[in-house]
DRENTI-724137 format. One record per residue: residue in three letters; chain; y, x, z of N, C-alpha, C in turn. Coordinates in Angstrom, 2 decimals, decimal comma. Layout:
residues N
pt res->ala	chain->A	npy->Y	npx->X	npz->Z	capy->Y	capx->X	capz->Z	cpy->Y	cpx->X	cpz->Z
...
//
This chain:
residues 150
pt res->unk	chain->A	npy->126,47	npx->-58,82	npz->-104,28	capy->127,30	capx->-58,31	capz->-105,36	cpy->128,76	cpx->-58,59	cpz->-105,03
pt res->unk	chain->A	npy->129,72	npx->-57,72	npz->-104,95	capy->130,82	capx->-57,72	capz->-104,80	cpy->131,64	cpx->-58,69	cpz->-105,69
pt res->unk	chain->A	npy->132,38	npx->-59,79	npz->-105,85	capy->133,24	capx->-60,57	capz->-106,09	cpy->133,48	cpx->-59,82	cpz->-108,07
pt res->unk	chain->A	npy->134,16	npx->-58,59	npz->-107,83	capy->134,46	capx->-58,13	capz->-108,53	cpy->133,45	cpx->-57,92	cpz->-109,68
pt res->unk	chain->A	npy->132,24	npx->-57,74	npz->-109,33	capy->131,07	capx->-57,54	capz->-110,06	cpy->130,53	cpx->-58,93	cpz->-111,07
pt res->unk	chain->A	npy->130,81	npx->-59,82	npz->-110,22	capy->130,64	capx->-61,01	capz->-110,89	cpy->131,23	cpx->-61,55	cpz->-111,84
pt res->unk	chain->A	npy->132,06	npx->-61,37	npz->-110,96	capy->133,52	capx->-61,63	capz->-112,57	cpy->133,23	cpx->-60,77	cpz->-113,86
pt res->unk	chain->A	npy->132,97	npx->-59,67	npz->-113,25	capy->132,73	capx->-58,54	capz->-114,68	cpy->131,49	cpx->-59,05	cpz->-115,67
pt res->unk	chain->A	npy->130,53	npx->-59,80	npz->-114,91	capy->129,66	capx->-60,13	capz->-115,39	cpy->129,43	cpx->-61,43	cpz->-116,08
pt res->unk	chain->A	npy->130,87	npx->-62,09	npz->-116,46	capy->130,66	capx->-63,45	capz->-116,84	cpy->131,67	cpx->-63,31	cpz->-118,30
pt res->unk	chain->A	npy->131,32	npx->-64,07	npz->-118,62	capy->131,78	capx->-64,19	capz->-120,20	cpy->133,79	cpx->-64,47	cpz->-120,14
pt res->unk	chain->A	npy->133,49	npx->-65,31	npz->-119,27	capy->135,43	capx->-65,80	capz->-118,90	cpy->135,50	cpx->-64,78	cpz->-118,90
pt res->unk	chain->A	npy->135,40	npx->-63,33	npz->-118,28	capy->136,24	capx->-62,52	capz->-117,90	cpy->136,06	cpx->-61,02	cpz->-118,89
pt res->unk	chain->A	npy->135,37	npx->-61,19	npz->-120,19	capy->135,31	capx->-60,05	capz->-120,88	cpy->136,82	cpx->-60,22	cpz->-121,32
pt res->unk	chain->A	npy->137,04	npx->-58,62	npz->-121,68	capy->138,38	capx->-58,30	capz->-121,52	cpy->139,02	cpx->-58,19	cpz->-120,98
pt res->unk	chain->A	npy->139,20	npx->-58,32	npz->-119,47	capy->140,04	capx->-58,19	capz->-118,66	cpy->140,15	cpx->-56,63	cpz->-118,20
pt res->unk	chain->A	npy->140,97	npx->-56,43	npz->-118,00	capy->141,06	capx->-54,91	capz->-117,06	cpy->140,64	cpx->-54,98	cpz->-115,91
pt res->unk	chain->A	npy->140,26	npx->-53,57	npz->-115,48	capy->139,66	capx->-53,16	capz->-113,75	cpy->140,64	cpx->-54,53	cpz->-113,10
pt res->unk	chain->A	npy->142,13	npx->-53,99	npz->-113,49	capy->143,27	capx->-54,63	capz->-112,67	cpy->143,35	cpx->-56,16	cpz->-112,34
pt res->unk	chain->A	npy->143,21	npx->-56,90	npz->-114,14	capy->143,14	capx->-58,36	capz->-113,97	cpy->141,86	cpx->-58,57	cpz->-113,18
pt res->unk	chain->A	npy->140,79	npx->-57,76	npz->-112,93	capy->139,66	capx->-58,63	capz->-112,55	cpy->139,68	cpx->-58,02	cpz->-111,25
pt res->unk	chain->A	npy->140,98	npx->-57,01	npz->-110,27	capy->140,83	capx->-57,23	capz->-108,88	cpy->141,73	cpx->-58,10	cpz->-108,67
pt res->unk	chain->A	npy->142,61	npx->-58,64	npz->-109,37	capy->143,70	capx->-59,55	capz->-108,77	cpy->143,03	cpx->-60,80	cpz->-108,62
pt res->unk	chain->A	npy->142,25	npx->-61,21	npz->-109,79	capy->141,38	capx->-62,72	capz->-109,85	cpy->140,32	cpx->-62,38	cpz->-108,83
pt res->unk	chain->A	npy->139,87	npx->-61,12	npz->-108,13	capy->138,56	capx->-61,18	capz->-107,48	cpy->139,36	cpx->-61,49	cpz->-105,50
pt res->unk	chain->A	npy->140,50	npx->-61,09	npz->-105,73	capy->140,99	capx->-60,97	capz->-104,23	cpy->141,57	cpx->-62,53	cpz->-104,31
pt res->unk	chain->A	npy->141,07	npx->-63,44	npz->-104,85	capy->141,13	capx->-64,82	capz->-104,23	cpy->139,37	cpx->-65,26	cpz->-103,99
pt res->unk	chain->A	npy->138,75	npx->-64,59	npz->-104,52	capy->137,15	capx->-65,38	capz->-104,80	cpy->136,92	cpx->-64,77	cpz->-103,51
pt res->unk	chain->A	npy->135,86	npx->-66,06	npz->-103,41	capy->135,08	capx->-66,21	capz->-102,19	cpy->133,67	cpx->-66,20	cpz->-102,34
pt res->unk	chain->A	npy->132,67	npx->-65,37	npz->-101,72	capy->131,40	capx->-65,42	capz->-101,97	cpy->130,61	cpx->-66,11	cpz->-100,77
pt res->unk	chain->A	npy->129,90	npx->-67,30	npz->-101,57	capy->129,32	capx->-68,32	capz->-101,11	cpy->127,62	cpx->-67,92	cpz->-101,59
pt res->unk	chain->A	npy->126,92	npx->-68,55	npz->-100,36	capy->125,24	capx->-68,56	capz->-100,62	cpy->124,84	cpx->-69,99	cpz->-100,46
pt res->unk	chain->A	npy->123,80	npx->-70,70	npz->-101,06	capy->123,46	capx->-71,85	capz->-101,13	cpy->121,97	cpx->-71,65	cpz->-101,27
pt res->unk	chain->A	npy->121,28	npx->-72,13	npz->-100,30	capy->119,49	capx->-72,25	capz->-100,44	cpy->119,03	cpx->-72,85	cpz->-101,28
pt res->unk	chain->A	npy->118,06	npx->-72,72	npz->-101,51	capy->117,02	capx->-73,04	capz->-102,74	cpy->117,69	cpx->-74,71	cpz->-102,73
pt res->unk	chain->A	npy->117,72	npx->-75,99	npz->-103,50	capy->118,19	capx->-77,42	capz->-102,81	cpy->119,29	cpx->-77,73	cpz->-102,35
pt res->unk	chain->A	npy->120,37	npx->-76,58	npz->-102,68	capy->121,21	capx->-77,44	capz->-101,82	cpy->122,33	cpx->-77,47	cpz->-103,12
pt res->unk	chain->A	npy->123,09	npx->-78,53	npz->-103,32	capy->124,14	capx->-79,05	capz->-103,97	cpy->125,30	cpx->-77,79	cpz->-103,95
pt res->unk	chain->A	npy->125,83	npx->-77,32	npz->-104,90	capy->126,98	capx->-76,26	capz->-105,04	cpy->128,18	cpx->-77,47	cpz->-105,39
pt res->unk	chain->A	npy->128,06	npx->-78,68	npz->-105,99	capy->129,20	capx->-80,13	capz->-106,14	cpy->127,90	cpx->-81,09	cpz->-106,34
pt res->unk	chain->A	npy->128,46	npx->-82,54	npz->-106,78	capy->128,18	capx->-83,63	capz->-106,86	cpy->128,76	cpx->-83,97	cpz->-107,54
pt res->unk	chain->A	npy->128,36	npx->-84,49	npz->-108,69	capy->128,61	capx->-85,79	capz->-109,33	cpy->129,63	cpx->-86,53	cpz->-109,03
pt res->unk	chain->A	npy->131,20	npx->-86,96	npz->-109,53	capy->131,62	capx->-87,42	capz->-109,09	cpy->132,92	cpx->-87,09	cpz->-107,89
pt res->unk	chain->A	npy->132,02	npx->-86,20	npz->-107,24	capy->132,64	capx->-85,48	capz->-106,47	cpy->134,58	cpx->-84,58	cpz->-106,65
pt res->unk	chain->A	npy->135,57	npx->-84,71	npz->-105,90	capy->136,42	capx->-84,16	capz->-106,31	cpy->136,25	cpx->-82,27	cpz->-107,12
pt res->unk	chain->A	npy->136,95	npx->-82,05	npz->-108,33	capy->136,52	capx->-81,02	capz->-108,81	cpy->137,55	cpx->-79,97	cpz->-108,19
pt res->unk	chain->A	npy->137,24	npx->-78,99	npz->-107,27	capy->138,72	capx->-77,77	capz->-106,80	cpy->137,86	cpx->-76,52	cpz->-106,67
pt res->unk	chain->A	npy->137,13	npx->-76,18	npz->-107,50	capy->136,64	capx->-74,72	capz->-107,84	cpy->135,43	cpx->-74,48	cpz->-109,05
pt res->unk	chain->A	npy->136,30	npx->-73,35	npz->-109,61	capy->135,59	capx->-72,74	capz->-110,72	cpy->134,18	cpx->-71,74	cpz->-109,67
pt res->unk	chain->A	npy->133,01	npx->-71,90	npz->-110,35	capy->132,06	capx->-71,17	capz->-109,77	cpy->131,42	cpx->-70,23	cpz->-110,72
pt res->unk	chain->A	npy->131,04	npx->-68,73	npz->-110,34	capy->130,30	capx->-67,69	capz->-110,75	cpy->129,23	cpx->-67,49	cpz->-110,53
pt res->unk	chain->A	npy->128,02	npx->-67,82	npz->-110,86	capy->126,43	capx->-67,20	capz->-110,61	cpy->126,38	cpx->-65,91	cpz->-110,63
pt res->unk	chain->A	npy->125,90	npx->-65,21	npz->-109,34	capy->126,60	capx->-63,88	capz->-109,02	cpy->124,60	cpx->-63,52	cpz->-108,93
pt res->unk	chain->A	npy->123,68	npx->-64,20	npz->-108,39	capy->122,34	capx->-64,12	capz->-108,48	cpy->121,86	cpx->-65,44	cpz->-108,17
pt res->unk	chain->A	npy->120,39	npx->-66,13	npz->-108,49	capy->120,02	capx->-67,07	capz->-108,45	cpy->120,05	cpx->-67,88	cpz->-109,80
pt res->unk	chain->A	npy->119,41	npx->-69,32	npz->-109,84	capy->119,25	capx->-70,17	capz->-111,15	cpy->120,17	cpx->-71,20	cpz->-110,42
pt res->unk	chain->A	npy->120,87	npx->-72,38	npz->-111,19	capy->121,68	capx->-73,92	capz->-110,87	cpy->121,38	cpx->-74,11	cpz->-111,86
pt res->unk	chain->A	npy->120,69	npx->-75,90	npz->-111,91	capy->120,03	capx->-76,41	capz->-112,21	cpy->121,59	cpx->-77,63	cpz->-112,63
pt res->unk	chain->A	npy->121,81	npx->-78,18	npz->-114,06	capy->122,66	capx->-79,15	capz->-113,81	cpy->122,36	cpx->-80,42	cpz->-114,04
pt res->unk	chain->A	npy->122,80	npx->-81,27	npz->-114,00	capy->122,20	capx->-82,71	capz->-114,13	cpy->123,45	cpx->-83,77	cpz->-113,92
pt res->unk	chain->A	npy->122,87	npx->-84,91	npz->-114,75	capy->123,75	capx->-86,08	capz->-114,72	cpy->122,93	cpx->-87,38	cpz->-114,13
pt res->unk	chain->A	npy->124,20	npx->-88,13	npz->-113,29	capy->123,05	capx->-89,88	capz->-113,28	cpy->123,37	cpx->-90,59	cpz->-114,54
pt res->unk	chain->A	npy->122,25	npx->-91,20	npz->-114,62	capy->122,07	capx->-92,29	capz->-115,15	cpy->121,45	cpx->-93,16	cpz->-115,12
pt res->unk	chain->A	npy->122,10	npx->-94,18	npz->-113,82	capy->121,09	capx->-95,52	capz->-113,56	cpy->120,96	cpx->-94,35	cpz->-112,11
pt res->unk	chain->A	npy->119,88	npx->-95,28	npz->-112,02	capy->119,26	capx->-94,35	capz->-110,66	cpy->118,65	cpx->-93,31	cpz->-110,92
pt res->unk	chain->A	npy->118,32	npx->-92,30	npz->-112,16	capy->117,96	capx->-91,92	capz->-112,89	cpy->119,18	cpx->-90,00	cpz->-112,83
pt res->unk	chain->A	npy->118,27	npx->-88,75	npz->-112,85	capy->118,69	capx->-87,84	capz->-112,61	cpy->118,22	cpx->-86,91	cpz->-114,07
pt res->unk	chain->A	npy->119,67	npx->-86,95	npz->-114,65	capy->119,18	capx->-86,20	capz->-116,48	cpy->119,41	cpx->-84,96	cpz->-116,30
pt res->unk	chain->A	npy->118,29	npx->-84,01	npz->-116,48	capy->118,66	capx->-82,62	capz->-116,49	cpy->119,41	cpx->-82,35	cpz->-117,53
pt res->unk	chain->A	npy->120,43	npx->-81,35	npz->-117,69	capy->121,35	capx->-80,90	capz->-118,65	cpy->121,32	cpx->-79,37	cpz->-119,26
pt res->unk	chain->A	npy->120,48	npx->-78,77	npz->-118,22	capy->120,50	capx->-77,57	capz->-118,66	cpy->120,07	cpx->-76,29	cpz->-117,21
pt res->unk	chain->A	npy->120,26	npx->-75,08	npz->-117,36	capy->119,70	capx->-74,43	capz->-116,10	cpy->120,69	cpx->-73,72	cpz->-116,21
pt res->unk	chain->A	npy->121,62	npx->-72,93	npz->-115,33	capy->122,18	capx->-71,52	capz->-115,32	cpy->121,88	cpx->-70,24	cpz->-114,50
pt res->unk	chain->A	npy->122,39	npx->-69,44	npz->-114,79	capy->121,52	capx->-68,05	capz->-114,33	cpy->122,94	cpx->-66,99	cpz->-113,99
pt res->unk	chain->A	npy->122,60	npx->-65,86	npz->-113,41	capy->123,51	capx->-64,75	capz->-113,66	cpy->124,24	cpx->-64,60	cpz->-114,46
pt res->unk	chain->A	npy->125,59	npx->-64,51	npz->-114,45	capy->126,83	capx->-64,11	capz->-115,47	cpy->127,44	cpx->-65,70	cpz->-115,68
pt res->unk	chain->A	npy->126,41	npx->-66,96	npz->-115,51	capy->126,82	capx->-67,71	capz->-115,91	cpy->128,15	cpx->-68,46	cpz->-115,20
pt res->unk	chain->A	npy->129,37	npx->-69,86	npz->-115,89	capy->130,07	capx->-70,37	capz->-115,18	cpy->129,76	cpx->-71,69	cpz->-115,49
pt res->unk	chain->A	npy->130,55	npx->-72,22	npz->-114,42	capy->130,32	capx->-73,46	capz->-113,92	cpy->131,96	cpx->-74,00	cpz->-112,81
pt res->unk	chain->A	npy->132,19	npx->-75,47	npz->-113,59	capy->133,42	capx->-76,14	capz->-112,78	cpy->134,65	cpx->-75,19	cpz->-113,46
pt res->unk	chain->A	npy->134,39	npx->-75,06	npz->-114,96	capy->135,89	capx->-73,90	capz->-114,93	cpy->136,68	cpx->-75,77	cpz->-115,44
pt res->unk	chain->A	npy->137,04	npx->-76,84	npz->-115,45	capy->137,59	capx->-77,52	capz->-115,80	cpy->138,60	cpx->-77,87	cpz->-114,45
pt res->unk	chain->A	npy->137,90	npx->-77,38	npz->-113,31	capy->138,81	capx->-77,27	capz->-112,11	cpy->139,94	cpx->-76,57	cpz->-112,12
pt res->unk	chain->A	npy->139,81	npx->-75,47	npz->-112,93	capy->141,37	capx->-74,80	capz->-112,50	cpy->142,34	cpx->-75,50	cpz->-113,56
pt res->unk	chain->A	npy->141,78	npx->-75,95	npz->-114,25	capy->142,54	capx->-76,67	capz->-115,98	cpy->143,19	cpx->-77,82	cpz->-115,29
pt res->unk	chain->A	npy->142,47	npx->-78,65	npz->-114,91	capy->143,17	capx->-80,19	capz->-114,14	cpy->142,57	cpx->-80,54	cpz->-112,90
pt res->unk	chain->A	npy->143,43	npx->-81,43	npz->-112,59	capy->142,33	capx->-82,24	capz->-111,30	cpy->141,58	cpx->-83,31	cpz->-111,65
pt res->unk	chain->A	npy->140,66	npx->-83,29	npz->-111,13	capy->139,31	capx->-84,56	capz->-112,04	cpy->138,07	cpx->-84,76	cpz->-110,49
pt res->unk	chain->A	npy->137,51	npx->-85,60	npz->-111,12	capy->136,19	capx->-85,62	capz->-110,73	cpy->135,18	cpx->-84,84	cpz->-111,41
pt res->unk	chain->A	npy->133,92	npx->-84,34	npz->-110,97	capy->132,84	capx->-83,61	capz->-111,30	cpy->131,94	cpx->-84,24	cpz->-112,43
pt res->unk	chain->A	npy->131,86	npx->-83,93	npz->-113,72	capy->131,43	capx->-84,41	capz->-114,47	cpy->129,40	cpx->-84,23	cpz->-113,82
pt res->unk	chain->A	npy->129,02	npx->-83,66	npz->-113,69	capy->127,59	capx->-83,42	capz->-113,26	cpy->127,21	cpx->-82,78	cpz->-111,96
pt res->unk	chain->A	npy->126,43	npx->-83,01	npz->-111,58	capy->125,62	capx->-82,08	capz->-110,71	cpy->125,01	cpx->-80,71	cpz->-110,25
pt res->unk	chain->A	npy->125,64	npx->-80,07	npz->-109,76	capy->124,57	capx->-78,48	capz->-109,73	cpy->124,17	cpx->-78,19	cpz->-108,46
pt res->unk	chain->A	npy->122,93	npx->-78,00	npz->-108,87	capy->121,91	capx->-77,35	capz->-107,39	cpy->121,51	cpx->-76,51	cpz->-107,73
pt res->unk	chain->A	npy->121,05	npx->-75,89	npz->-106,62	capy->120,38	capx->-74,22	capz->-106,10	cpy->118,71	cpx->-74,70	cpz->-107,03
pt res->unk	chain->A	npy->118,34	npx->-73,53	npz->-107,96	capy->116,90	capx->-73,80	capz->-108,04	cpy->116,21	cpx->-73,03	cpz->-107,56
pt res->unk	chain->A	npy->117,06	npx->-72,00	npz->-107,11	capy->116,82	capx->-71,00	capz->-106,38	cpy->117,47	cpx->-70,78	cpz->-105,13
pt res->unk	chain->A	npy->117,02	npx->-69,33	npz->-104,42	capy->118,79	capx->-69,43	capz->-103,75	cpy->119,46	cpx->-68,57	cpz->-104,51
pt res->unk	chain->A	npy->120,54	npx->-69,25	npz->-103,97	capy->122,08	capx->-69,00	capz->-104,99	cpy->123,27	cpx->-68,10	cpz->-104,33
pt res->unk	chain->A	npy->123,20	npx->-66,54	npz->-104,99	capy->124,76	capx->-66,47	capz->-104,38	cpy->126,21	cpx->-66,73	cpz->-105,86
pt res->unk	chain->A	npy->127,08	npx->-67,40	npz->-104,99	capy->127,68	capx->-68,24	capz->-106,43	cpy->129,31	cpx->-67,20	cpz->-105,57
pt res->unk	chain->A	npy->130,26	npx->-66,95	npz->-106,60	capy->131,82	capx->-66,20	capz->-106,37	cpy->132,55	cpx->-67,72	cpz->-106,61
pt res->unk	chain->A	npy->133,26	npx->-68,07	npz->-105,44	capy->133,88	capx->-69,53	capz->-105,97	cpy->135,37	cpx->-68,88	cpz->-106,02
pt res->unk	chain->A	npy->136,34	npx->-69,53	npz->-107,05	capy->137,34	capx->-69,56	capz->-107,49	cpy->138,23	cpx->-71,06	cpz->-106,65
pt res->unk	chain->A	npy->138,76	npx->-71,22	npz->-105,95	capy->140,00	capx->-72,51	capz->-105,61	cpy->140,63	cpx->-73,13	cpz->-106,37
pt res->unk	chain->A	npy->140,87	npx->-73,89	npz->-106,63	capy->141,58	capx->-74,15	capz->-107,58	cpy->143,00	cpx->-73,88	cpz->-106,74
pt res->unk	chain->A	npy->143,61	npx->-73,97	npz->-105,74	capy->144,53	capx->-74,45	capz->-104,90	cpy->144,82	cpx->-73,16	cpz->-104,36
pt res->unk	chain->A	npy->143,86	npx->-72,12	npz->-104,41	capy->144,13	capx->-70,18	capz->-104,43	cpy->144,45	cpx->-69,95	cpz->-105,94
pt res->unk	chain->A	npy->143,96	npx->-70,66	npz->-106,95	capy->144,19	capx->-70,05	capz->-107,98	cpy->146,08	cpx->-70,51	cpz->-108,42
pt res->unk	chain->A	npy->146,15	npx->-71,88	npz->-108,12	capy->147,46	capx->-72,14	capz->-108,34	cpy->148,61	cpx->-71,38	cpz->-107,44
pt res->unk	chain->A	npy->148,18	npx->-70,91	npz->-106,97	capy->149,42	capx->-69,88	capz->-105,63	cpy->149,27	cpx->-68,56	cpz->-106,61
pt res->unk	chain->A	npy->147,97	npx->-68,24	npz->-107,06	capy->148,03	capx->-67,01	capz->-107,63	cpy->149,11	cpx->-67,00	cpz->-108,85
pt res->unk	chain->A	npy->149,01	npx->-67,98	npz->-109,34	capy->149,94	capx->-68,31	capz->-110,80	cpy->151,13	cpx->-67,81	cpz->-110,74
pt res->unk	chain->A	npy->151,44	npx->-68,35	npz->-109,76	capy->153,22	capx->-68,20	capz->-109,08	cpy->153,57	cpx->-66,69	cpz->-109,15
pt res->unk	chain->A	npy->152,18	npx->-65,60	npz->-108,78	capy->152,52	capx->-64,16	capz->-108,39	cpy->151,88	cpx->-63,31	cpz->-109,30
pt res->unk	chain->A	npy->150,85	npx->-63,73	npz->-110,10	capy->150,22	capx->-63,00	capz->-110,86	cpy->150,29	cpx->-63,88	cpz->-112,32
pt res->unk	chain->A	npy->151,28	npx->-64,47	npz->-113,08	capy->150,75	capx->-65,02	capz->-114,09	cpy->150,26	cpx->-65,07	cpz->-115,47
pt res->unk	chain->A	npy->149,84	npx->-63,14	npz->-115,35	capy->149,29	capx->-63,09	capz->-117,21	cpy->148,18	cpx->-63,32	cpz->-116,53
pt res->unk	chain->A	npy->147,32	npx->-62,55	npz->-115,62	capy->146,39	capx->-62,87	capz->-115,05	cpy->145,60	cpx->-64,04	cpz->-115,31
pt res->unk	chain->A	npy->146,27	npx->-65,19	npz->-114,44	capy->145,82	capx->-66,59	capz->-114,13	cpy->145,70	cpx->-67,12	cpz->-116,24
pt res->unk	chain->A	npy->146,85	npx->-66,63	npz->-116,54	capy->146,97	capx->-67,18	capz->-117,95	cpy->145,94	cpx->-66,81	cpz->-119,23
pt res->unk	chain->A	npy->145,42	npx->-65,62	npz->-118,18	capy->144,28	capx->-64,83	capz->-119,58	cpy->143,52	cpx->-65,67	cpz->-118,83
pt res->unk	chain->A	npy->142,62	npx->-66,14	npz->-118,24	capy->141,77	capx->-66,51	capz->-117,51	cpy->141,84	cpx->-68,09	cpz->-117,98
pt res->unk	chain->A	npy->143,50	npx->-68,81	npz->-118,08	capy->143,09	capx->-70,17	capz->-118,43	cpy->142,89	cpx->-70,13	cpz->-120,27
pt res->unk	chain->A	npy->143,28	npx->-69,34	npz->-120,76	capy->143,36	capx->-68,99	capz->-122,15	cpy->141,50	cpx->-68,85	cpz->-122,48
pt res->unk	chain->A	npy->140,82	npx->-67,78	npz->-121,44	capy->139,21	capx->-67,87	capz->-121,95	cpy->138,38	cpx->-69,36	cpz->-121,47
pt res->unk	chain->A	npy->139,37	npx->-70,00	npz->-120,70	capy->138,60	capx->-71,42	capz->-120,33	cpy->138,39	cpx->-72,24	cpz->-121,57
pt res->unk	chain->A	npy->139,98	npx->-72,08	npz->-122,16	capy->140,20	capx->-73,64	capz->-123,02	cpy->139,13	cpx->-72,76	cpz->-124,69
pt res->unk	chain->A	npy->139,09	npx->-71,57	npz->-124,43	capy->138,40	capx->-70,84	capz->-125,65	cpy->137,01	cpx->-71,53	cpz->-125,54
pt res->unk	chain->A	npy->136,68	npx->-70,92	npz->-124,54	capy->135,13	capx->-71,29	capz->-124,05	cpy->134,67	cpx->-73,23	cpz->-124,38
pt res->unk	chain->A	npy->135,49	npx->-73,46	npz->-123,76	capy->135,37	capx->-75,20	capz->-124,21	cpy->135,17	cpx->-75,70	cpz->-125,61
pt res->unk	chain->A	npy->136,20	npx->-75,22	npz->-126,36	capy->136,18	capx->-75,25	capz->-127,70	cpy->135,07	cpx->-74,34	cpz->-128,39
pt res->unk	chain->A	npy->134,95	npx->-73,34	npz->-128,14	capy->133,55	capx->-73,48	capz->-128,49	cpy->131,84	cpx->-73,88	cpz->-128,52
pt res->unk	chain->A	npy->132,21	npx->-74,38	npz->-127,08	capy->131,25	capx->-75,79	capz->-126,62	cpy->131,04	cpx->-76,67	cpz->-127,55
pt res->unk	chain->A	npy->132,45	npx->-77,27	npz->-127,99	capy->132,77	capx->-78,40	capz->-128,29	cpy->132,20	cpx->-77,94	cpz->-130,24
pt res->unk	chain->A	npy->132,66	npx->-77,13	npz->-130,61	capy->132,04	capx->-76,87	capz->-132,11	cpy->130,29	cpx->-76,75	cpz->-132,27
pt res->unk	chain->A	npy->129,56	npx->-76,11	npz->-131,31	capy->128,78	capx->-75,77	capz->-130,86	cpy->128,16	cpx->-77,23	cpz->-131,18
pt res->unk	chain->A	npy->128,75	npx->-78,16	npz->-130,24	capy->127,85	capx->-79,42	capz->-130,21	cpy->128,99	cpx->-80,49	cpz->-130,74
pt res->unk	chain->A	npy->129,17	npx->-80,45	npz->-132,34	capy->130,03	capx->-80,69	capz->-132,84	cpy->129,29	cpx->-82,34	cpz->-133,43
pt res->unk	chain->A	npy->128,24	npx->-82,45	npz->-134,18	capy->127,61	capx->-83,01	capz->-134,27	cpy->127,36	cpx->-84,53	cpz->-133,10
pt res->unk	chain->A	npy->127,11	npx->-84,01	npz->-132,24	capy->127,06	capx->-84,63	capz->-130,87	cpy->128,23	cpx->-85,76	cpz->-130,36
pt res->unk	chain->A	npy->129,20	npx->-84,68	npz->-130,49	capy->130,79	capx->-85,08	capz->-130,00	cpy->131,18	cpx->-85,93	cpz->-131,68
pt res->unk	chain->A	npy->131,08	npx->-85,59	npz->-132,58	capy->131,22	capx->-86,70	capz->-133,45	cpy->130,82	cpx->-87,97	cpz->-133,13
pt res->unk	chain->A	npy->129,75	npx->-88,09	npz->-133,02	capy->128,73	capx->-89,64	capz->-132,45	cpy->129,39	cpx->-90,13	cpz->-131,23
pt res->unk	chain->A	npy->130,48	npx->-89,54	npz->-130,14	capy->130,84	capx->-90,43	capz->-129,47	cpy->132,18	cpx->-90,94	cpz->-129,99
pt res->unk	chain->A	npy->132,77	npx->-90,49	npz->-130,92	capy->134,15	capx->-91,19	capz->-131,44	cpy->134,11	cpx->-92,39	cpz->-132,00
pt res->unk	chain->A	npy->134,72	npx->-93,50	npz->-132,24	capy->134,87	capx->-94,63	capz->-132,82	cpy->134,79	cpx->-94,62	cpz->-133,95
pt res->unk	chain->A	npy->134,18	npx->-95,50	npz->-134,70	capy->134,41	capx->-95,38	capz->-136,12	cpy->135,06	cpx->-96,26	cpz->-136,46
pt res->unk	chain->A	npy->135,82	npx->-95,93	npz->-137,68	capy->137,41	capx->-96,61	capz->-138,66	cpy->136,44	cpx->-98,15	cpz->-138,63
//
């Protein structure tokens, strides 16, 4: 699937025009990963947003010596968009449960893009911090229970 296709196919990128989604597609890179093999790590430095272009990723956290599944992703889905937002470490794990072709985003292509394209890059960080926040309401409940209480 063409770069472009993927993007079209993921939630970050509804709304965008043909245009915004060849400018964001002529930095992506299309990567394949076998059934098992790690797309990041845990921990790991975070420098790319990833697209499930075909295939399942499987995510997971440690705990202890201990491997917590978190959830599965599929086609259309994203993954690592907190990479283009800041620099961090990898909050979880994703592997191939399948094989995987994944559209990776740079973080370090995406910041050059900023400089030359920046409604672009800006609609794109605008559906990140959307997407989060609605995570975050989503599992509102959840995220209450880790705050301190008065």
């Amino acid at each position: 699937m063409p770069p472009q296709d993927a993007l079209r196919s993921c939630a970050l990128f509804k709304g965008f025009t043909e245009t915004g989604l060849q400018i964001l597609a002529g930095i992506a890179v299309e990567r394949t990963y076998p059934r098992g093999t790690p797309l990041f790590v845990e921990n790991m430095l975070a420098e790319s947003l990833f697209i499930i272009a075909d295939g399942r990723v499987g995510i997971t956290v440690r705990n202890g010596a201990d491997e917590l599944p978190l959830g599965e992703l599929q086609r259309g889905d994203s993954l690592g968009e907190l990479a283009l937002v800041q620099q961090g470490q990898r909050l979880c794990s994703a592997m191939a449960l399948t094989p995987v072709t994944a559209v990776e985003l740079r973080s370090v292509d995406f910041q050059r893009l900023m400089t030359q394209k920046p409604q672009a890059c800006l609609k794109l960080l605008m559906a990140i911090v959307s997407q989060f926040g609605a995570r975050l309401q989503a599992n509102r409940e959840a995220f209450k229970a880790l705050l301190p209480r008065p």
